[in-house]
C-alpha positions in Angstrom: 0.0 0.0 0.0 2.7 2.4 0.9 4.6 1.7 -2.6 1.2 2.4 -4.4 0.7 5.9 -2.7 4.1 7.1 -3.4 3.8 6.1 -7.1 0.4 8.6 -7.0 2.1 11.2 -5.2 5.1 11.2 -8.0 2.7 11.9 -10.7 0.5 14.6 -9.3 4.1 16.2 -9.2 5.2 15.4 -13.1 2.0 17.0 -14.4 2.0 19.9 -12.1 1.2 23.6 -13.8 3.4 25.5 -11.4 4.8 28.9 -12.9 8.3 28.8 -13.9 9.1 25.8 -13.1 10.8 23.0 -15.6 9.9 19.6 -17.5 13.5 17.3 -17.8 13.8 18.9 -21.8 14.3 22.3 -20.5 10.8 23.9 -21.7 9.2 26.2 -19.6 5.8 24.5 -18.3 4.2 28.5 -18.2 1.7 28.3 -21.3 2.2 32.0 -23.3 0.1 33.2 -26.6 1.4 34.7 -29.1 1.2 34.7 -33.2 3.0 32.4 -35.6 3.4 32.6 -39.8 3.3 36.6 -40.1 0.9 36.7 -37.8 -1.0 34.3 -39.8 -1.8 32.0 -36.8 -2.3 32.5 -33.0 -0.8 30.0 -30.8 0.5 28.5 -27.7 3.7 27.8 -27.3 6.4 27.7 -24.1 9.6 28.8 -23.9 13.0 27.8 -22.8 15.7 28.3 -19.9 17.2 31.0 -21.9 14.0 32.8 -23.0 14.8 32.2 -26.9 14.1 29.0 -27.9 10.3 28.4 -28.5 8.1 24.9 -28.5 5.0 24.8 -30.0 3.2 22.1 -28.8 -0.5 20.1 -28.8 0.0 19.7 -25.0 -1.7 22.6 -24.1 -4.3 21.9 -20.8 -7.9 22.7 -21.7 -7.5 22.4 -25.5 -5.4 19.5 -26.0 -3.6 21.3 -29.2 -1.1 23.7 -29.9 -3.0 26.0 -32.7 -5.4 28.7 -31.9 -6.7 30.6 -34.8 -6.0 30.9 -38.4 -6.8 34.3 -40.6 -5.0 32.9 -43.9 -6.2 30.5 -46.8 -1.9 30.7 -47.5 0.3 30.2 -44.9 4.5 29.8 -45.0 6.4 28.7 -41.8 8.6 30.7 -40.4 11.2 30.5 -37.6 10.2 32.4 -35.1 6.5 33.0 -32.9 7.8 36.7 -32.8 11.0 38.7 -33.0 11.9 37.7 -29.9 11.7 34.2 -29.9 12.7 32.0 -32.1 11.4 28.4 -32.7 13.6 25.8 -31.6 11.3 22.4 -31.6 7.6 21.9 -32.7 5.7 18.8 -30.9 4.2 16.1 -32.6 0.8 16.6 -33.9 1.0 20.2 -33.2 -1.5 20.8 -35.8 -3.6 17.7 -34.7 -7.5 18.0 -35.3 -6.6 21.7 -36.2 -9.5 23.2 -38.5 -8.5 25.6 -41.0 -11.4 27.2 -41.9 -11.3 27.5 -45.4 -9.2 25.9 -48.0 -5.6 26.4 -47.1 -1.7 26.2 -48.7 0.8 25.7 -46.6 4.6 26.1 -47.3 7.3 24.8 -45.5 10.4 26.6 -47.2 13.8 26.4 -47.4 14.5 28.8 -44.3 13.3 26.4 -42.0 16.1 25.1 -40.5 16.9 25.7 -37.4 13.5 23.3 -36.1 12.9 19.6 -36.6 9.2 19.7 -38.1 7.9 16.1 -36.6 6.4 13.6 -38.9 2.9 13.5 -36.7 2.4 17.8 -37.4 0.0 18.2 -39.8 -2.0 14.3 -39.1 -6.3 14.9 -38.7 -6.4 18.8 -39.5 -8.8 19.6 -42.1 -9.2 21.9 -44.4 -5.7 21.8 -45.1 -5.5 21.2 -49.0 -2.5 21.6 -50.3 1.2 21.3 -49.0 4.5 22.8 -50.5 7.6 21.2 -49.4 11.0 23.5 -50.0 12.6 22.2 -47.1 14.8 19.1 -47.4 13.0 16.9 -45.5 12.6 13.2 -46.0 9.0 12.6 -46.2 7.2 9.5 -46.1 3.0 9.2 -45.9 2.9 8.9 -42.5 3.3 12.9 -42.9 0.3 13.0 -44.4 -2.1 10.7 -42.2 -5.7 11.7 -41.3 -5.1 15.3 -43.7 -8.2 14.5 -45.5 -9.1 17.7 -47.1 -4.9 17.5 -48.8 -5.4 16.9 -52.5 -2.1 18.2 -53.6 1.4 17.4 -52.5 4.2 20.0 -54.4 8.1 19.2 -53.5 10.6 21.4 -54.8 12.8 20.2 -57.2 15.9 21.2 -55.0 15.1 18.5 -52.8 17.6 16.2 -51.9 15.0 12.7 -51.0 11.5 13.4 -52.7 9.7 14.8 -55.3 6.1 15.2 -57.0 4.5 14.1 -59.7 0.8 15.3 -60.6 0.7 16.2 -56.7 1.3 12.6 -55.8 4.4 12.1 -53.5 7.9 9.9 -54.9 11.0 9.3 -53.9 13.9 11.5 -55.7 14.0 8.7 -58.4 10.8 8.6 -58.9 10.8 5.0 -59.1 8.6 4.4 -56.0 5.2 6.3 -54.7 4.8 7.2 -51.1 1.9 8.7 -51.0 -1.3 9.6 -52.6 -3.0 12.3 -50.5 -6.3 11.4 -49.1 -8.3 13.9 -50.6 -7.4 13.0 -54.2 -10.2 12.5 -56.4 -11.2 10.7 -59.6 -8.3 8.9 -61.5 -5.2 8.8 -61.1 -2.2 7.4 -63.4 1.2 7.0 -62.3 3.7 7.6 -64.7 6.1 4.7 -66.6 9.4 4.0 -64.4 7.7 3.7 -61.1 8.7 0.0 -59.7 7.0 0.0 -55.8 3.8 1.5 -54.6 5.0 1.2 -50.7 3.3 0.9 -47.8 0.3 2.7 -47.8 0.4 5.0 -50.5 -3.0 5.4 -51.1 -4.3 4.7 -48.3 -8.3 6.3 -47.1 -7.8 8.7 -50.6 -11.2 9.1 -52.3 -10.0 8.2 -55.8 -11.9 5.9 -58.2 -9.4 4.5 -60.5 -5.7 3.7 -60.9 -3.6 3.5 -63.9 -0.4 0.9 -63.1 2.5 0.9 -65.6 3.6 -2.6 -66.0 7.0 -1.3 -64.4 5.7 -1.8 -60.9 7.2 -4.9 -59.7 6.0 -4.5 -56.2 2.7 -3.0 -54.2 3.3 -2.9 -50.3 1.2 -4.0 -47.8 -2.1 -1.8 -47.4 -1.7 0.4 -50.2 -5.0 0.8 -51.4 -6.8 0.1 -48.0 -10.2 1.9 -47.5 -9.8 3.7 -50.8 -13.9 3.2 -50.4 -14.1 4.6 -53.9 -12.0 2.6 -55.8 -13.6 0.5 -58.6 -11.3 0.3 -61.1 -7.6 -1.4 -60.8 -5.4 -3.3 -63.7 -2.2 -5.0 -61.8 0.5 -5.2 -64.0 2.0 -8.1 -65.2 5.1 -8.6 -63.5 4.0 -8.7 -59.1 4.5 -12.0 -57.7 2.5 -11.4 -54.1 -0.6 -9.9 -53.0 0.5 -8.5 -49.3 -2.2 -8.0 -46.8 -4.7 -5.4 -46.8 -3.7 -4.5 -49.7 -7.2 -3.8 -51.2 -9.1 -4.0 -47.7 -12.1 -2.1 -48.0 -12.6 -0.9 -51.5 -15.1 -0.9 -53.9 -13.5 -3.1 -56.7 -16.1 -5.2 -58.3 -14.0 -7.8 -60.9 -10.3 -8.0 -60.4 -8.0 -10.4 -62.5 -4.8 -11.7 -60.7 -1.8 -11.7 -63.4 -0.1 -14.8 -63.5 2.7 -15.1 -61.9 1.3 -14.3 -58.1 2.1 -17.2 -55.7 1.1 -16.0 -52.6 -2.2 -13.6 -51.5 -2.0 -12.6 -47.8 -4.6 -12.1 -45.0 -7.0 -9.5 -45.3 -6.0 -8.6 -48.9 -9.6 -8.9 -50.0 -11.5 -7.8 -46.9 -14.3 -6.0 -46.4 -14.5 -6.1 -50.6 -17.8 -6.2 -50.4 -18.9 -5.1 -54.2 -16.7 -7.3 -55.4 -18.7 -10.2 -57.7 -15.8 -12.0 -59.4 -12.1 -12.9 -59.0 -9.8 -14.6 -61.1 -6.9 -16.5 -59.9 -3.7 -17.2 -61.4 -2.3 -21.1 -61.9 0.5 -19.9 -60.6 -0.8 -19.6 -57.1 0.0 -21.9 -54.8 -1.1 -20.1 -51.3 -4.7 -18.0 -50.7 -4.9 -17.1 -46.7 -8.5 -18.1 -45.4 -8.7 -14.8 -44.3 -7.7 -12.6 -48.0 -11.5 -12.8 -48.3 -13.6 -12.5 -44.9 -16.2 -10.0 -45.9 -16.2 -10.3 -49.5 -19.9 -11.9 -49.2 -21.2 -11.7 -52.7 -17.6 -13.3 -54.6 -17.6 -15.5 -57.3 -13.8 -17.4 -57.6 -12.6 -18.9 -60.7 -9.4 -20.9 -60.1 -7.1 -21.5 -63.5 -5.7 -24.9 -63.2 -7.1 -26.3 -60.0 -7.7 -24.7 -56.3 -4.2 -24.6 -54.4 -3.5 -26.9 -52.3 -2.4 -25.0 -49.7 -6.2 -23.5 -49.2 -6.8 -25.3 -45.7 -11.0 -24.6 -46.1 -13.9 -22.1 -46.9 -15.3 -21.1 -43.8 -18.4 -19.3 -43.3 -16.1 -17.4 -40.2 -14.0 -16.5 -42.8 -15.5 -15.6 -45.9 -19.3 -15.9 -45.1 -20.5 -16.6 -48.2 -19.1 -17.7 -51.5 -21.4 -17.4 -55.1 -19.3 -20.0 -56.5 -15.8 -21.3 -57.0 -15.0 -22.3 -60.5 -11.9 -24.4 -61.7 -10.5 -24.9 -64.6 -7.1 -26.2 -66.7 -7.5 -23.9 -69.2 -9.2 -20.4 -69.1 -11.9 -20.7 -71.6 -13.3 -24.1 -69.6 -14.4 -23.2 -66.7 -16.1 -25.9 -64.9 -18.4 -25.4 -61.2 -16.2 -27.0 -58.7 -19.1 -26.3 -55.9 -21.9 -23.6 -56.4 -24.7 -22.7 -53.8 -22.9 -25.2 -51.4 -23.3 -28.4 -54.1 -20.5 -30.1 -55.5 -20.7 -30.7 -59.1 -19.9 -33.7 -60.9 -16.5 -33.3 -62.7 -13.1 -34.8 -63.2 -10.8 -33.5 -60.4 -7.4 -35.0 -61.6 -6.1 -31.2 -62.1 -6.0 -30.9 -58.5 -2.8 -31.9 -56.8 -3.2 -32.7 -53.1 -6.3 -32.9 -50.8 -8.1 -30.3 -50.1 -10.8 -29.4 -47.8 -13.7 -27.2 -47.5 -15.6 -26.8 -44.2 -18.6 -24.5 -45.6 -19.5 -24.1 -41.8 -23.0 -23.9 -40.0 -24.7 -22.0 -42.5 -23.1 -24.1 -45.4 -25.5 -27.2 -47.3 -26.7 -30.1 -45.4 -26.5 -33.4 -46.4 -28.8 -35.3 -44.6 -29.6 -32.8 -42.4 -26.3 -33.2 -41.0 -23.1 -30.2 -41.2 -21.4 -30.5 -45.2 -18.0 -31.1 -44.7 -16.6 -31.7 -48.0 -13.3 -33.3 -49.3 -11.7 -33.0 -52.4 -9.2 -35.8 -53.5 -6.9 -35.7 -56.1 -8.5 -38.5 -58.2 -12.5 -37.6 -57.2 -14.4 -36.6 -54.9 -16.1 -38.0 -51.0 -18.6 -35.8 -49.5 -19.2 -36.4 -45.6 -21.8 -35.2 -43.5 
């Protein structure tokens, strides 16, 4: 009991708001007001031991954020709250859940230097719609997460790690995209060179189409997820994976899987629930159970047999499927099991055993659960 008391007392003391007195990184905990970007903004902001350095920061008490009030629809950082003090450090998500007002540019330019401008900064303002980028900072789209008014990204060209293409964000080479802001519309195409979409890229943007060169090689885990508006999407020829979550979400309603994909991961299809038809590749060998929980009104078609590393269709997992169609060769398509029946066919493309547990809501055979087997030279049905 004692122990327990004297860990309370400790903290009351660490998140005390006495005047003038210090936190261990040397910033004043006295809260002041002042104005920021020419006077664009009014903020909060505390200073240091030697009265100079200011931090701006989303820690403030009763509000929870750093930013105040905005009078600009363009606003360029600067390096100093006033000509007294001059910025030394700016907290993460100092601009969190910050409202603009109106449609707003903001410009981070090349004379910013003398403050680290945190990753977190600008995540779940609004009304923030564009973003101009001088500085040499290394950006990534973690920047940009929860902006969802930004539908422009500009990086000068001076930049030593990025750059921009038709406001999406690349690295310098241009050969990968990070970032697709999440209040893009419409179409988008990305331009012939590109090799990676990374992690995330488009993640939560509002666009309804995507144009892939057949340079990309490589589409990282989640990149489209929750794009909710996404219909339209032709993968290129040359990706051997489909990594999880990478479509989770959108509105796609017929996909084709280029051959040459082995593996589709968890999650890659989930929550797909427009989606009516999908065509795998004979060249994969490995469909997680889970790629598509939620995609309840799918109809597979399998070229060259169902994997055998698929362990079942479960009702848990993907709750209902149309059909699931196999074939050896594209143009004969033959029902391997449609409304929960098994059709009678040869099954001699298949190459191990595989099972299909249709689950509680799956057909009944005799009244009793369908829990159906197929073998590599027919078929055995067992209730």
């Amino acid at each position: 009991m004692k122990r327990i008391v004297f860990l309370f007392v400790a903290l009351v003391t660490v998140v005390s708001y006495a005047a003038e007195t210090y936190l261990e990184d040397g910033y004043s905990q006295t809260v002041y007001q002042g104005t920021w970007c020419g006077g664009a903004l009014k903020v909060y902001f505390r200073k240091s031991r030697d009265g100079q350095t200011v931090f701006l920061g989303n820690w403030y008490p009763s509000t929870g954020k750093a930013i105040w009030g905005s009078n600009s629809t363009n606003i360029t950082l600067d390096s100093s709250v006033s000509s007294t003090y001059k910025i030394g450090r700016v907290a993460e998500r100092a601009f969190q859940f910050f409202d603009f007002g109106k449609p707003t540019t903001v410009t981070v330019p090349n004379s910013i230097e003398s403050y680290v401008i945190p990753t977190t900064m600008f995540n779940d303002c609004k009304n923030l719609v564009a973003l101009r980028i001088y500085k040499n900072m290394n950006l990534s789209h973690e920047f940009f997460n929860g902006i969802v008014d930004l539908k422009e990204i500009y990086v000068d060209s001076a930049n030593a790690y990025n750059t921009s293409y038709d406001g999406l964000l690349y690295n310098k080479e241009k050969t990968k995209l990070l970032c697709c802001p999440e209040g893009r519309t419409g179409a988008v195409s990305l331009p012939t060179g590109v090799t990676e979409i990374g992690e995330g890229a488009f993640v939560d943007s509002l666009i309804t189409s995507v144009e892939i060169p057949d340079s990309v090689t490589e589409i990282g885990w989640s990149a489209f997820g929750n794009c909710i508006n996404l219909t339209t999407v032709k993968l290129p020829p040359r990706i051997n994976s489909i990594l999880p979550w990478t479509f989770q979400g959108t509105a796609i309603e017929e996909l084709v899987i280029p051959d040459g994909v082995a593996d589709i991961g968890w999650y890659a299809f989930r929550y797909c629930d427009k989606l009516r038809q999908i065509v795998m590749p004979e060249s994969l060998k490995s469909l997680d159970i889970e790629a598509l929980q939620g995609a309840t009104n799918v109809t597979v078609f399998f070229k060259g047999g169902v994997p055998k590393a698929i362990p079942q269709f479960g009702v848990d997992k993907f709750d209902k499927i149309s059909g699931v169609y196999s074939a050896k060769h594209a143009a004969e398509w033959r029902s391997v099991v449609t409304d929960g029946k098994w059709k009678n066919m040869s099954m001699r493309q298949f190459e191990a055993t595989v099972t299909f547990n249709l689950g509680e809501q799956g057909s009944r055979i005799g009244g009793g659960l369908l829990t159906q087997t197929v073998e590599h030279h027919g078929l055995s049905c067992h209730s």
